[in-house]
C-alpha positions in Angstrom: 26.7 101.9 102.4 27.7 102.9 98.7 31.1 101.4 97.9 33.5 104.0 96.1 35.8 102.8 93.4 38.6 104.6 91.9 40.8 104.1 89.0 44.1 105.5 88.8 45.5 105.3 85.2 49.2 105.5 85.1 50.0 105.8 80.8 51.1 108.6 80.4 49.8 108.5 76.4 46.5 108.5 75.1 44.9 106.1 73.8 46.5 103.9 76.0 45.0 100.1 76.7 45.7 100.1 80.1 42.8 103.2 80.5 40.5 101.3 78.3 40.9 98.4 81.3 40.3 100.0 84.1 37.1 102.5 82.1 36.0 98.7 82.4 36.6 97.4 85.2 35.0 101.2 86.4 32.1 99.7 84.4 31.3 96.4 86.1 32.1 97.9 89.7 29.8 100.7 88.8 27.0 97.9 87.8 27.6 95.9 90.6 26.4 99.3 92.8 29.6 101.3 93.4 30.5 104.9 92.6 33.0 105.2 90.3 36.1 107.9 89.8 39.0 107.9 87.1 42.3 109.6 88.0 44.6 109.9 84.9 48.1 110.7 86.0 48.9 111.7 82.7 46.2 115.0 83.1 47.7 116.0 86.3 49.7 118.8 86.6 53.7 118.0 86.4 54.6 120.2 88.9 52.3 118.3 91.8 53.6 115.1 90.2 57.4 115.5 91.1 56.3 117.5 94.6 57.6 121.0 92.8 54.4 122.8 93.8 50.9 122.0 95.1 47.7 121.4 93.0 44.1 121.0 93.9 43.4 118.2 91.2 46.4 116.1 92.7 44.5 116.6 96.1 41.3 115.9 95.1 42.8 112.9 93.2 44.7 111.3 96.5 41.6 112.7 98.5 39.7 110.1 96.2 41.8 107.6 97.1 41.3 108.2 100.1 37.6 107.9 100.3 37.4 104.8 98.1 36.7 101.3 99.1 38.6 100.0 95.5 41.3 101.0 94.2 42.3 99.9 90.9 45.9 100.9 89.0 46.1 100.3 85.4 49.5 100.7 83.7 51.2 99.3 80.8 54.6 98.0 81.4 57.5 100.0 81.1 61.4 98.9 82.0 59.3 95.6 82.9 57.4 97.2 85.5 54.3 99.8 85.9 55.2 103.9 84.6 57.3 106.1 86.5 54.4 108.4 86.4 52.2 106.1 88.2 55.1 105.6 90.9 55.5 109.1 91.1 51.9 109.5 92.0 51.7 107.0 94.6 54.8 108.1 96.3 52.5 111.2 97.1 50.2 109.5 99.3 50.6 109.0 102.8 51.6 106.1 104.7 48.9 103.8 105.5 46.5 105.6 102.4 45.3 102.4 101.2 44.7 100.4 104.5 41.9 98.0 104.1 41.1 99.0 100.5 40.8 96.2 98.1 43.6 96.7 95.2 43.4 95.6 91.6 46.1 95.4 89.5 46.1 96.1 85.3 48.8 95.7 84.0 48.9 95.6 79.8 52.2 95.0 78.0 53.2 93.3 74.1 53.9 90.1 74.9 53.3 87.4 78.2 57.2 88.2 78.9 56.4 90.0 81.8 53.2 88.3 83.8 55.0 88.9 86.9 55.1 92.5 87.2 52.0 92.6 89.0 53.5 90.3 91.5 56.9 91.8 91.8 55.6 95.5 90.8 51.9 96.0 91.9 51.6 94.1 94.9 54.7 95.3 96.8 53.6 98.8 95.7 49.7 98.1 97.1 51.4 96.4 100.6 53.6 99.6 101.0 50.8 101.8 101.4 48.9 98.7 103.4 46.5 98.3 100.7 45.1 94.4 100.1 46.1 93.9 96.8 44.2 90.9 94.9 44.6 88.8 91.5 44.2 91.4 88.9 44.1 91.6 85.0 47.7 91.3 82.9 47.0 91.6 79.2 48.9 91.9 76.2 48.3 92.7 72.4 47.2 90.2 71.3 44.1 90.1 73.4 42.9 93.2 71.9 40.9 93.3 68.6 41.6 96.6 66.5 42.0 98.1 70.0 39.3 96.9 71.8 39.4 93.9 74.3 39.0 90.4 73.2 35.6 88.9 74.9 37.9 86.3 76.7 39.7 90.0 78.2 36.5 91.3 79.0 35.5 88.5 80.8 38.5 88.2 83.1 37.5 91.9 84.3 33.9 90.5 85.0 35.6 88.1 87.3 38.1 90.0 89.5 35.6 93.1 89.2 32.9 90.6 90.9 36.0 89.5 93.1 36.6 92.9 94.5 33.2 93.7 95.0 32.8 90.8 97.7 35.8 91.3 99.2 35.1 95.2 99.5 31.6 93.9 100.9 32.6 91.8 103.0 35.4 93.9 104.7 32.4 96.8 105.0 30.4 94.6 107.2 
């Protein structure tokens, strides 16, 4: 069985560090055998976002999610917690969407002042839609180099890329 991973990217700017995470953590799933997908929240159409009108990208997109074995969210920190645009898109998907999918959390920001929002933020947002959320990847500026991702970054998405691999493995049978 090929393992699907998808990324959802909730910045709603671009460039945006967060995106340039989870493109690598995409990377290293996507060499360690899985199929990859990016969602960017930021592409999709307002309208579907704030549940004015319907949208066949924002179906695909939770469809994706749906299909995946990995699910990675990559925001930067806003109001000391993930984008409203990211919240907005999860609050689209069903109840139970993410049951048995292995979670990663990104989470970039300016300083280490807010480490936790993956704990008080991500998690609670994976466990409401009974995903399995697991250690992810918080980051600030200064572990970028004119930016790109320090090597000591890029190894940490190795590790919890190689991390949700086995789990998604292991829960596949």
């Amino acid at each position: 069985m090929t393992l699907r991973a998808v990324a959802v990217s909730g910045s709603p700017r671009a460039p945006s560090k967060s995106k340039t995470l989870a493109e690598l953590m995409l990377a290293a799933l996507g060499h360690g055998g899985c199929e990859t997908q990016m969602v960017d929240v930021a592409a999709l159409p307002a309208d579907a976002l704030v549940a004015r009108a319907s949208a066949p990208a924002m179906d695909s997109a939770i469809a994706a999610i749906g299909e995946a074995q990995i699910v990675v969210a990559a925001s930067p920190t806003y109001r000391a917690l993930y984008t409203g645009v990211m919240k907005s898109f999860f609050d689209l998907m069903p109840h139970g969407h993410l049951a048995g999918k292995i979670c990663v959390p990104i989470q970039t920001a300016g300083s280490p002042q807010h480490f936790l929002t993956i704990e008080y933020g991500m998690r609670p947002l994976f466990a409401s839609l009974d995903g399995v959320p697991i250690a992810g990847v918080y980051a600030t500026d200064d572990q970028f180099v004119e930016g790109q991702p320090a090597e000591k970054l890029r190894a940490r998405i190795e590790t919890v890329a190689s991390a949700a691999l086995a789990l998604a493995r292991a829960a596949a049978g």
